[in-house]
N, C-alpha and C positions, 0 to 999 in steps of 0.2 A: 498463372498470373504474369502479366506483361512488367518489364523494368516500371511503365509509367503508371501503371496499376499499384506498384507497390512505393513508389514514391507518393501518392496522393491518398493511401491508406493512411487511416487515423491506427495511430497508435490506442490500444486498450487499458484503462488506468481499474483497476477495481480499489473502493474506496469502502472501508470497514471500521462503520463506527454505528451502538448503538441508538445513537443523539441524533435523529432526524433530523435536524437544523443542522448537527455539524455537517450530516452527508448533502445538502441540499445547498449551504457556503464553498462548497470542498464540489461541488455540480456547479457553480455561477461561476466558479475561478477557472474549471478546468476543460468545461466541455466545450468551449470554441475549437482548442486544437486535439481534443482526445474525445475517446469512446469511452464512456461514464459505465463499471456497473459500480452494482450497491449490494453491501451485505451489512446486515445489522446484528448478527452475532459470530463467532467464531466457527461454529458449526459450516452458518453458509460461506464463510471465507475459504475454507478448506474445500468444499464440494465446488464452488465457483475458480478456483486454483486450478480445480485438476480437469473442469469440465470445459472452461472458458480461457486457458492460457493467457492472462493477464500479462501485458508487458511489462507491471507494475504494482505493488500493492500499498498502501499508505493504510496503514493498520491499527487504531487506537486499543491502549491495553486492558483495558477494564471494560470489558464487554460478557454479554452470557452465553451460556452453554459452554463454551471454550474461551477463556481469555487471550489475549493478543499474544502476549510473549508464547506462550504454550502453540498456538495453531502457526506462529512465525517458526516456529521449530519443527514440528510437524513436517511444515513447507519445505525449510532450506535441509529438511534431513532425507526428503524423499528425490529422487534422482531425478522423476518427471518435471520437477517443481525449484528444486533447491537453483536454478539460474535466475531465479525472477526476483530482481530487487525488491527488496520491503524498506519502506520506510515508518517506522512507527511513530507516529501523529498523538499524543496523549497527552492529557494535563497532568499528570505522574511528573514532576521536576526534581525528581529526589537521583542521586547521584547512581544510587545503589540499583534503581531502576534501567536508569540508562546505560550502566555497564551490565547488566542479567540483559537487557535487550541487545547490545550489541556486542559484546563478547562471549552470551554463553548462546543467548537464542541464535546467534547468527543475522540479525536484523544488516542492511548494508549505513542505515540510516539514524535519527532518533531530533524528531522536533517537537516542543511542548506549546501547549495549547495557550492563549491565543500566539497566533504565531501571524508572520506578516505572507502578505500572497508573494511578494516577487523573490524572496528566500526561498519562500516552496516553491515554484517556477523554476530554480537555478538548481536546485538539489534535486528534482522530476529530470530536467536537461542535465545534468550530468552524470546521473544515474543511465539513463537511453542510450547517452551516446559515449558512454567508455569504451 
């Protein structure tokens, strides 16, 4: 891949939530300047992790098969994976939530649902380019 090859590559967002509407809002805000995928339980978040190197993951917690905070651990505890920022994306606004997400699971992030588009915009951009 050529320098200008990888400067005009889209960035890969994988986007995990079982709420087709939310992943379909969370697809209108983000896929002008990214690569959209989609997983709707924690199962496919994990197989899509390890298969599709995600630049990125925004991960709601109340999902099936595997809940968020559990497969966000999963993630940041396996070697291949644990570099890939998570943002957990949830209507969970309970305190106790947001520190098991970002102090135990290792989440890098933690935004509750509804939430506005240009704060996720600035937390997506400074998550990429630390």
């Amino acid at each position: 891949m050529t320098i200008e090859e990888s400067k005009t590559e889209k960035r890969r967002i994988l986007i995990a939530d079982d709420e087709e509407h939310v992943r379909s809002l969370l697809n209108r805000i983000l896929s002008r300047d990214y690569v959209i995928l989609e997983a709707n339980d924690g199962q496919q978040v994990l197989n899509m992790a390890y298969s599709h190197s995600p630049d990125i993951i925004l991960m709601d917690i109340m999902m099936p098969k595997i809940n968020g905070d559990v497969a966000c651990h999963i993630i940041k505890t396996n070697p291949l994976t644990r570099d890939i920022p998570i943002i957990m994306l949830t209507a969970l606004d309970y305190e106790l939530n947001k520190k098991l997400s970002l102090d135990v699971m290792g989440a890098d992030d933690y935004i509750t649902k509804p939430f506005e588009a240009h704060i996720l915009l600035e937390i997506i951009d400074k998550l990429l380019n630390k």
